[in-house]
Chimera marker file (.cmm) of the C-alpha trace (Angstrom):
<marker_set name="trace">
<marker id="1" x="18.204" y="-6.822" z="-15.497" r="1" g="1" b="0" radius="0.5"/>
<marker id="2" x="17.354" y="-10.323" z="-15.731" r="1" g="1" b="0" radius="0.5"/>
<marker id="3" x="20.305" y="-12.406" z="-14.665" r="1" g="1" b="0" radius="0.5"/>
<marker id="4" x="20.337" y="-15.061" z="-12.340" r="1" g="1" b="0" radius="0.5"/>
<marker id="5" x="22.463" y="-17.324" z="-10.257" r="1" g="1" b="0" radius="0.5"/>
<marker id="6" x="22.547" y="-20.984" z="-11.300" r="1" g="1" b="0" radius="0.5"/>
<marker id="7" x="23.910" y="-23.689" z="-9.283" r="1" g="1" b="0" radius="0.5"/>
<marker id="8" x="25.156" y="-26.719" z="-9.797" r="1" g="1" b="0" radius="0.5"/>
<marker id="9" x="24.194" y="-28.478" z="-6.615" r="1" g="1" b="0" radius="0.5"/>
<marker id="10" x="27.320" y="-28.036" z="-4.562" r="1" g="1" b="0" radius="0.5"/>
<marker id="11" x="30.087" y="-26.139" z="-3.659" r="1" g="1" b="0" radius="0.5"/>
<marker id="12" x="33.319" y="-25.612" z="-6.088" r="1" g="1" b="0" radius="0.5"/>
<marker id="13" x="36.022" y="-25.302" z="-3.696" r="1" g="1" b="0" radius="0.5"/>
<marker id="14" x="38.693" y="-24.337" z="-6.239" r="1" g="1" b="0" radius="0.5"/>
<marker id="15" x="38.675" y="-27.562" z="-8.004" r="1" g="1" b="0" radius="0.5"/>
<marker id="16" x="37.869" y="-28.403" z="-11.895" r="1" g="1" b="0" radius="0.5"/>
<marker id="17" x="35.807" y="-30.654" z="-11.764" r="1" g="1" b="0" radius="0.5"/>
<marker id="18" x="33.007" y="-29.084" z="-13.586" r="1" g="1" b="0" radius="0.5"/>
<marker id="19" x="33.315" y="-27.728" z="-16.961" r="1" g="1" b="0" radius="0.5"/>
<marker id="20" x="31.682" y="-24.437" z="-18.162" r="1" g="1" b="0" radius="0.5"/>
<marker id="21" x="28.676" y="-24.919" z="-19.785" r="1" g="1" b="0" radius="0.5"/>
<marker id="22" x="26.974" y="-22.532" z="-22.541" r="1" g="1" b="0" radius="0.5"/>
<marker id="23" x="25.036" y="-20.067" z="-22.671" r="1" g="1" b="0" radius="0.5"/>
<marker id="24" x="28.460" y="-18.367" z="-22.577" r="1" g="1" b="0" radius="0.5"/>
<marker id="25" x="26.985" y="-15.681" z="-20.707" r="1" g="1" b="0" radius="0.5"/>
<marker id="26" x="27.443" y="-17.691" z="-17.320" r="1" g="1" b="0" radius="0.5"/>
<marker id="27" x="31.433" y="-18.149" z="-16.058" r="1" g="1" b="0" radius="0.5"/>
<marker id="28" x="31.973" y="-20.527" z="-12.900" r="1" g="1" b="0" radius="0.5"/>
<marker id="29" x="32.756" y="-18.297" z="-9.892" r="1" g="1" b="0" radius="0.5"/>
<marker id="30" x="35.944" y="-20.241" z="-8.737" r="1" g="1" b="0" radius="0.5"/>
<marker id="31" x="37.810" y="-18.490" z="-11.464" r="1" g="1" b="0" radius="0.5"/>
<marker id="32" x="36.966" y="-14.946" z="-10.688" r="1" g="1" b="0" radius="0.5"/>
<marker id="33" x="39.171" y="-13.220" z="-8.808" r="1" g="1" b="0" radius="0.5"/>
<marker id="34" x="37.532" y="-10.454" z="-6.378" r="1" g="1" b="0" radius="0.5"/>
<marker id="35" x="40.895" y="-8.028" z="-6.013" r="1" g="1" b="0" radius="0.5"/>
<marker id="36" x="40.937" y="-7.970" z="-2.273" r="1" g="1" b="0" radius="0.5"/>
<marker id="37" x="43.515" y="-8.874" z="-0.103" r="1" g="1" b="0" radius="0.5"/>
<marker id="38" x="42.988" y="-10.192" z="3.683" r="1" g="1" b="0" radius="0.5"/>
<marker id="39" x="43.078" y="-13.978" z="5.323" r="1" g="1" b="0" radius="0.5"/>
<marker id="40" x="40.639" y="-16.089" z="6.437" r="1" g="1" b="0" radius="0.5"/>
<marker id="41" x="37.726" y="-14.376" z="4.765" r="1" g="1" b="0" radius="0.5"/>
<marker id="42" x="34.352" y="-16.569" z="4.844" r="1" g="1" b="0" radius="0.5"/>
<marker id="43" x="31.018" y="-14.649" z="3.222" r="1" g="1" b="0" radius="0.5"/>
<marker id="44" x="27.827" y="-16.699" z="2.453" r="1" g="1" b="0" radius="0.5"/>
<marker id="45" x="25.333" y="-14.784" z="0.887" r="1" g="1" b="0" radius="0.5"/>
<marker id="46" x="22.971" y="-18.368" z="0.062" r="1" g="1" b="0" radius="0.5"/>
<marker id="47" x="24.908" y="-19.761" z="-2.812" r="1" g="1" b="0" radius="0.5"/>
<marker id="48" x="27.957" y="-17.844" z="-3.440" r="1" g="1" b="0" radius="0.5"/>
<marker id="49" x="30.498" y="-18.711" z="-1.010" r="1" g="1" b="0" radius="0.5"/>
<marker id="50" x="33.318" y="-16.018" z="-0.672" r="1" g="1" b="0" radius="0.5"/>
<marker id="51" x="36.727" y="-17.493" z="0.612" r="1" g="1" b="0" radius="0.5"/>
<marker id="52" x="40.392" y="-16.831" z="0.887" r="1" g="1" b="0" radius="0.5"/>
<marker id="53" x="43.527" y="-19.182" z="0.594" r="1" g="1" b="0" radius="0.5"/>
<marker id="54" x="46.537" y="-19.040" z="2.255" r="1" g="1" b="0" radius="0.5"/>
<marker id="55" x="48.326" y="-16.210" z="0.166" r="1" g="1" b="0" radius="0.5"/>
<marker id="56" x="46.301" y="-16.282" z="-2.640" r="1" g="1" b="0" radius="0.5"/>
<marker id="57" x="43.646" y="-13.898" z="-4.018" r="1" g="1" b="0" radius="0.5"/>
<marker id="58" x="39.926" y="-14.178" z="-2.308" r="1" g="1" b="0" radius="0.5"/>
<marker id="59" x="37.696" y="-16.634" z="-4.454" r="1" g="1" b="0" radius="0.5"/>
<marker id="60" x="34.234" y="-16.612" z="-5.273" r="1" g="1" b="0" radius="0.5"/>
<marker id="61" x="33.275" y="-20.090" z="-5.622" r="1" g="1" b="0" radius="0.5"/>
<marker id="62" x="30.222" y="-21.451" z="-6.029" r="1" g="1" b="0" radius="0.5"/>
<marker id="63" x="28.601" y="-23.150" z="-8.889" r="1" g="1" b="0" radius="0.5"/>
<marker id="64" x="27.888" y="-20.704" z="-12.078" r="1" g="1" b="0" radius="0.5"/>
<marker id="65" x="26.588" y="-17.176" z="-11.910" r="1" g="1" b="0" radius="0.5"/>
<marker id="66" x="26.086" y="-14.625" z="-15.019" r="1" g="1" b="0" radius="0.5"/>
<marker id="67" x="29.160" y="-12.623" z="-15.815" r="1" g="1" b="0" radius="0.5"/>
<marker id="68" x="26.935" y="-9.236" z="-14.744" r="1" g="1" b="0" radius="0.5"/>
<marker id="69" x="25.955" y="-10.741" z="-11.677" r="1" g="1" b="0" radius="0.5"/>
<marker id="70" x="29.950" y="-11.828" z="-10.929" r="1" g="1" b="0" radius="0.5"/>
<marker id="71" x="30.938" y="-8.606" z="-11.711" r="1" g="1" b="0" radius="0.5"/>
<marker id="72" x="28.614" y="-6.659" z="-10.090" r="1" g="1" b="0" radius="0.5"/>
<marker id="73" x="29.586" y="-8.649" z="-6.458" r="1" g="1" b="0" radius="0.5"/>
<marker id="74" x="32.921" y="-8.154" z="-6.967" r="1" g="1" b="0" radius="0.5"/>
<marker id="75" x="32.733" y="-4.874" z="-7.033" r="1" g="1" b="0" radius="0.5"/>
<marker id="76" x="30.248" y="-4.750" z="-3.834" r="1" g="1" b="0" radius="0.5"/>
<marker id="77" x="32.173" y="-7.498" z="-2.143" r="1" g="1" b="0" radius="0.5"/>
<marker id="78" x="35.506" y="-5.207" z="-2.685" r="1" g="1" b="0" radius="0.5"/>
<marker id="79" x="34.311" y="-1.715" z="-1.546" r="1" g="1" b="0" radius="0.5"/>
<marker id="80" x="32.507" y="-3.436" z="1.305" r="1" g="1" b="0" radius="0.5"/>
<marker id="81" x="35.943" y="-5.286" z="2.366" r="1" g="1" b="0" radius="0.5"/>
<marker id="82" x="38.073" y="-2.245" z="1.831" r="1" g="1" b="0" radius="0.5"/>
<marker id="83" x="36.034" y="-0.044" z="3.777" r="1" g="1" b="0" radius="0.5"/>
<marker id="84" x="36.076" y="-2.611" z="6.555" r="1" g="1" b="0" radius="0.5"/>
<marker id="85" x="40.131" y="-2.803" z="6.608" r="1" g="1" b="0" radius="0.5"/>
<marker id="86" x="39.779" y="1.497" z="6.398" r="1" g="1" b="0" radius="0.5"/>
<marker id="87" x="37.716" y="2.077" z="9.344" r="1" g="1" b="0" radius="0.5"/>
<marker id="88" x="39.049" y="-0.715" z="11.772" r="1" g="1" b="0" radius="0.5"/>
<marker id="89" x="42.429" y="-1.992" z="12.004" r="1" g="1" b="0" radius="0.5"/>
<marker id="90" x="41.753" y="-4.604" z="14.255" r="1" g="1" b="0" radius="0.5"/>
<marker id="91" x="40.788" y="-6.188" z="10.828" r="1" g="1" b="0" radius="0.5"/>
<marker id="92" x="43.848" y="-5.903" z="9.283" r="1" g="1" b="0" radius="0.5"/>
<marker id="93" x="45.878" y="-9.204" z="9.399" r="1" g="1" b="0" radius="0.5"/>
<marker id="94" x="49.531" y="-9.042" z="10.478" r="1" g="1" b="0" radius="0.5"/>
<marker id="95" x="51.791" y="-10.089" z="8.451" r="1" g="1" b="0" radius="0.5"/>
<link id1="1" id2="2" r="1" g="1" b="0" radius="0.2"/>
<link id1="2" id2="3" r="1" g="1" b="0" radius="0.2"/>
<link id1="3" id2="4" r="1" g="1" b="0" radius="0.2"/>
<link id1="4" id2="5" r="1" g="1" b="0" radius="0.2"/>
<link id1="5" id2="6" r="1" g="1" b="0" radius="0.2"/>
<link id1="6" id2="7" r="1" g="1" b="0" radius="0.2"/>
<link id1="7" id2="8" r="1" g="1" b="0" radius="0.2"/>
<link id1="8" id2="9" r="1" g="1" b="0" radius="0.2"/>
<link id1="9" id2="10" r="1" g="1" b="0" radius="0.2"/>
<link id1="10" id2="11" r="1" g="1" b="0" radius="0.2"/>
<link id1="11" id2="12" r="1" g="1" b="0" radius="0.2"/>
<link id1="12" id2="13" r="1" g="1" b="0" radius="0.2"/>
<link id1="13" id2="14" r="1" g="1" b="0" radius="0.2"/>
<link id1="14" id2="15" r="1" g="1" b="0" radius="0.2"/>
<link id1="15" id2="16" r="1" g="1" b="0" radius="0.2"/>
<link id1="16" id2="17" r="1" g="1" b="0" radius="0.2"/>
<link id1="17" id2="18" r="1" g="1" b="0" radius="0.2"/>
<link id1="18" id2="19" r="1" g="1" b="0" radius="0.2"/>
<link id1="19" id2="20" r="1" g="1" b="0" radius="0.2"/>
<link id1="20" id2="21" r="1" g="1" b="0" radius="0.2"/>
<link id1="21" id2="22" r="1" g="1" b="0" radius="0.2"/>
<link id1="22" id2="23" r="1" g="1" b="0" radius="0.2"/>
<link id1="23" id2="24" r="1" g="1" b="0" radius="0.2"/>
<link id1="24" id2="25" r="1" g="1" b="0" radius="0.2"/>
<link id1="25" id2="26" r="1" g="1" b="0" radius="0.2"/>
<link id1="26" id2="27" r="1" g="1" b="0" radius="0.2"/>
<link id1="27" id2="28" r="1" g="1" b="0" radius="0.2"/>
<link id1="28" id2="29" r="1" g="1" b="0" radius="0.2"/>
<link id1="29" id2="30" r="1" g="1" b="0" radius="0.2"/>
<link id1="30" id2="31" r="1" g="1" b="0" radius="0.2"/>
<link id1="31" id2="32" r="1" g="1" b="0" radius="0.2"/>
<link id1="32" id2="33" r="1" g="1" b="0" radius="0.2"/>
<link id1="33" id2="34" r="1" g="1" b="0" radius="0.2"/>
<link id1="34" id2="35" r="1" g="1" b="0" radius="0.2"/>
<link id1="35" id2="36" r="1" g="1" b="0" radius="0.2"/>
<link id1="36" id2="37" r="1" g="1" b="0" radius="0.2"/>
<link id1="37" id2="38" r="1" g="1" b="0" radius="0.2"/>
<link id1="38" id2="39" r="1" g="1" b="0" radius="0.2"/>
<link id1="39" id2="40" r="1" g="1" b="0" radius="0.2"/>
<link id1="40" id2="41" r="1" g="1" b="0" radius="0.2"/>
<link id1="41" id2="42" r="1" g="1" b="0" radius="0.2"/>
<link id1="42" id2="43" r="1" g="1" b="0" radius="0.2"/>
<link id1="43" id2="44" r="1" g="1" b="0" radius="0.2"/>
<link id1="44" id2="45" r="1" g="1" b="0" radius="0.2"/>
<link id1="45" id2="46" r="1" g="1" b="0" radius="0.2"/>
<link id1="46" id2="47" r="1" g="1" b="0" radius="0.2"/>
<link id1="47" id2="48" r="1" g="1" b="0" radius="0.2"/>
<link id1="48" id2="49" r="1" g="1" b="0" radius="0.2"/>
<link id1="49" id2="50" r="1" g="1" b="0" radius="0.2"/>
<link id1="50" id2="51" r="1" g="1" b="0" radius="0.2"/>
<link id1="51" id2="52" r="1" g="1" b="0" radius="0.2"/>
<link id1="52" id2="53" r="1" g="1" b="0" radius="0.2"/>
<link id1="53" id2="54" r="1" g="1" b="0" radius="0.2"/>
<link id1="54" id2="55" r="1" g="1" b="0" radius="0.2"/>
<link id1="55" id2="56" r="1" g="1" b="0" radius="0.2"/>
<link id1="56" id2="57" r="1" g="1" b="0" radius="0.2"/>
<link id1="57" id2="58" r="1" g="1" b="0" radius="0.2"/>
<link id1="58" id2="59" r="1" g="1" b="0" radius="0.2"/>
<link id1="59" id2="60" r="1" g="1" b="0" radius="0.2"/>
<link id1="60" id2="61" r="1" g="1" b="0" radius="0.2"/>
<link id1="61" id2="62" r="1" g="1" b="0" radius="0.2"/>
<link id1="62" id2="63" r="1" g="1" b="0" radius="0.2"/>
<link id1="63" id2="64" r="1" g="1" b="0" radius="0.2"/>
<link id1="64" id2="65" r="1" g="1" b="0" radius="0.2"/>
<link id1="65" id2="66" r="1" g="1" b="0" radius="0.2"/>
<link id1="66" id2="67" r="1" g="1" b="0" radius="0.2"/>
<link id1="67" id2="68" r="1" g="1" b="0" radius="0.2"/>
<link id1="68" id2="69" r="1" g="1" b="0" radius="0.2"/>
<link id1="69" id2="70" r="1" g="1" b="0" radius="0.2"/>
<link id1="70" id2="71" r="1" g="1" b="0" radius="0.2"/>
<link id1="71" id2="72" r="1" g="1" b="0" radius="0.2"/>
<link id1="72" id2="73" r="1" g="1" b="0" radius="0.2"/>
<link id1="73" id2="74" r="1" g="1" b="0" radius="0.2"/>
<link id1="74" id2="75" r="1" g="1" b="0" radius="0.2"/>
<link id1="75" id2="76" r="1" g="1" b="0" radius="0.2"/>
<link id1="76" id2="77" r="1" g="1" b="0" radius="0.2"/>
<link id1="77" id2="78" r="1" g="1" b="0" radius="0.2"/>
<link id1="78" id2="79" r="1" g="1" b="0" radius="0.2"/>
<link id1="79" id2="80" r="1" g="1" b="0" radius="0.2"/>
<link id1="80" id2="81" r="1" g="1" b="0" radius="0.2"/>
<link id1="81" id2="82" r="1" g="1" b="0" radius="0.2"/>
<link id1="82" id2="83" r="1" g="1" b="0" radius="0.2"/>
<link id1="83" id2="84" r="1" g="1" b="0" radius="0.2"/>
<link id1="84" id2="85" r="1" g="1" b="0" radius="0.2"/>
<link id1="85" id2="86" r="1" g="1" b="0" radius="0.2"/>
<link id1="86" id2="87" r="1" g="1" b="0" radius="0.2"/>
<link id1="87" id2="88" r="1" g="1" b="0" radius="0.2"/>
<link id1="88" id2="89" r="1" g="1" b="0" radius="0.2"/>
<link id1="89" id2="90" r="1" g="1" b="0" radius="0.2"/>
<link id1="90" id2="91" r="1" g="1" b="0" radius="0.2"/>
<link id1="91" id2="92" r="1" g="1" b="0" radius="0.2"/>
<link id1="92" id2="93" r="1" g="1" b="0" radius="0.2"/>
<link id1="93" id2="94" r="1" g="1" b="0" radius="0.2"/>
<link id1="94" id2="95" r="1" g="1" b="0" radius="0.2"/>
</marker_set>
């Protein structure tokens, strides 16, 4: 598999400011959502920045990255959080 991330040079913090570009093989990460639900969640893995707004779906938002590559961390981002909430409920925010 030979997708990569590409960046734009900063952080997209929800906003549309950037435009997708082609190939059309690359979607801007700010518009995926990753299916979880929990507050205050904050993952850096380098350039994709992870994050969750007040009552709204967690965001991945950095930049551009390949559809396969999106998908494939939402997936891992979404097993990995669920399995967190599972095995400790200190983790669980109250409502």
């Amino acid at each position: 598999m030979d997708e990569s991330i590409t960046s734009l040079g900063k952080p997209v913090k929800g906003s549309s400011e950037f435009k997708p570009s082609p190939p059309e093989k690359y979607i801007y990460t700010n518009m995926m959502n990753v299916g979880v639900s929990a507050t205050d969640i904050t993952i850096d893995f380098g350039r994709i920045v992870v994050e969750q707004r007040e009552g709204g779906p967690v965001n991945v938002g950095y930049g551009q990255i390949s559809v396969v590559m999106a998908k494939q961390t939402a997936r891992l981002l979404r097993d990995t959080l669920d399995n967190v909430l599972k095995n400790d409920p200190t983790n669980i925010p109250e409502k």
